[in-house]
C-alpha atoms as one frame of an Amber mdcrd trajectory, in Angstrom:
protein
 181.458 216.473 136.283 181.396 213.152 138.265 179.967 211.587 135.047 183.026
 212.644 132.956 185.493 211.957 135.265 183.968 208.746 135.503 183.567 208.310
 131.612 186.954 208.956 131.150 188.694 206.559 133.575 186.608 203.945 131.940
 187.422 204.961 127.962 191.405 205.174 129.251 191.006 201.167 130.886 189.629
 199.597 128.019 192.050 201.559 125.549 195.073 200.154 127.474 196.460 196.917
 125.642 195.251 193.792 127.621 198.752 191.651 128.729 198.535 188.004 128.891
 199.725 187.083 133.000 203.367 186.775 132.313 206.456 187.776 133.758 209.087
 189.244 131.274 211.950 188.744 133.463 211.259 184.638 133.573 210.074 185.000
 130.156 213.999 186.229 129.061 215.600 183.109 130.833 212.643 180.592 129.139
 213.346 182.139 125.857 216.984 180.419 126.034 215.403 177.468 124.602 213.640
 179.429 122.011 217.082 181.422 120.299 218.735 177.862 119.019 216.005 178.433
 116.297 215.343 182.227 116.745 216.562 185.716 117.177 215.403 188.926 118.492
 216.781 191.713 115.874 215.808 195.181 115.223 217.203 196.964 112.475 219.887
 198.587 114.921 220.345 196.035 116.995 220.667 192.729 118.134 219.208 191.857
 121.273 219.676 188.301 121.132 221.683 186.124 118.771 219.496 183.401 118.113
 218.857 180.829 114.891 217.733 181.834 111.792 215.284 178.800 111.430 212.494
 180.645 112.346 211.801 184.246 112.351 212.970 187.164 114.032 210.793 187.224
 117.017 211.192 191.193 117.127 207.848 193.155 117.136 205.844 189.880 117.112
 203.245 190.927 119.503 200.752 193.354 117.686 202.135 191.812 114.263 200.226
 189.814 111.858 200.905 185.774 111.995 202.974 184.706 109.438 203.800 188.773
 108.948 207.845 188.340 108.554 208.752 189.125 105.142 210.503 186.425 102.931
 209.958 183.980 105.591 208.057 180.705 104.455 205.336 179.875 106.869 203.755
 176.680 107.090 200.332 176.431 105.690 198.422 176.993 108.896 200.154 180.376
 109.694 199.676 181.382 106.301 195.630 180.955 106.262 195.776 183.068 109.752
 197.862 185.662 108.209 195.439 185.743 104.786 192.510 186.020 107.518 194.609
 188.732 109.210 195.337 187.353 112.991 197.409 189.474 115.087 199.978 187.894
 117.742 198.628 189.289 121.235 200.395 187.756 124.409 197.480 185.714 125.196
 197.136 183.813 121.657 201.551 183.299 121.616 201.631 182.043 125.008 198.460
 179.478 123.849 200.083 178.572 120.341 203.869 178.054 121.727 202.110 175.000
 124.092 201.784 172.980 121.019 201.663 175.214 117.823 200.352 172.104 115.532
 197.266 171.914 117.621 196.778 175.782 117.828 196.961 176.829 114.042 194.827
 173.533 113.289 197.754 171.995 111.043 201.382 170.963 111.254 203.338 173.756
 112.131 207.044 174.019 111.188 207.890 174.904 114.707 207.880 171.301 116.379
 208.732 172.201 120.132 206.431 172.528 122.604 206.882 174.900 125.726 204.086
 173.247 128.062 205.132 176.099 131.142 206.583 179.409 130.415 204.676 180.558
 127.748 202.620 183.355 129.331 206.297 184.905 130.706 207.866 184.471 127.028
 205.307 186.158 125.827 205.707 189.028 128.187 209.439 189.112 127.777 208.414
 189.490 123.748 205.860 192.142 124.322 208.770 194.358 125.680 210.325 194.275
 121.905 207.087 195.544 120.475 204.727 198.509 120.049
């Protein structure tokens, strides 16, 4: 019995999603310099009102890169969305430091968040799945 109860805690920790080390609530005051370009939109609501330069940021974490529809990616998020990346918390909060360098091309978004990024992407995880 001490075996399944064991075997079971285990199976239940490494099915819970793995969050990058960010704080949501700094993450949704950081993200003010993120909505001149984006927004955060479900199909009910707006949550923020943001620019509609870049894509809807809503449901990005546990969505394929380059996954919004009728948006035109640049040619680096386009190859990871062909190979069929997936935004996690961790990989956001890495490509938002400098997203040429990350995606291994130039990227369309051209500003750089050198601290924050682990609490934006934390504040964006609470929009998703």
């Amino acid at each position: 019995m001490k075996i399944l109860i064991a075997a079971s805690a285990t199976l239940i920790t490494l099915a819970m999603p793995v969050h990058a080390a960010g704080d949501a609530e700094k993450g949704e005051k950081t993200f003010n310099q993120c909505k001149a370009c984006h927004m955060i939109a479900s199909e009910d609501e707006t949550i923020v009102k943001g620019g509609r330069v870049g894509p809807n940021l809503y449901g990005v974490i546990g969505r394929t890169m380059g996954g919004v529809e009728d948006y035109r990616y640049s040619d680096g998020l386009a190859e990871k969305a062909d190979e069929g990346e997936v935004w996690t918390e961790e990989k956001l909060a890495e490509y938002v430091k400098d997203p040429s360098e990350y995606i291994g091309s130039r990227s369309k978004m051209t500003y750089k968040l050198r601290k924050g990024g682990e609490d934006v992407a934390a504040y964006l995880a609470t929009f998703s799945d």
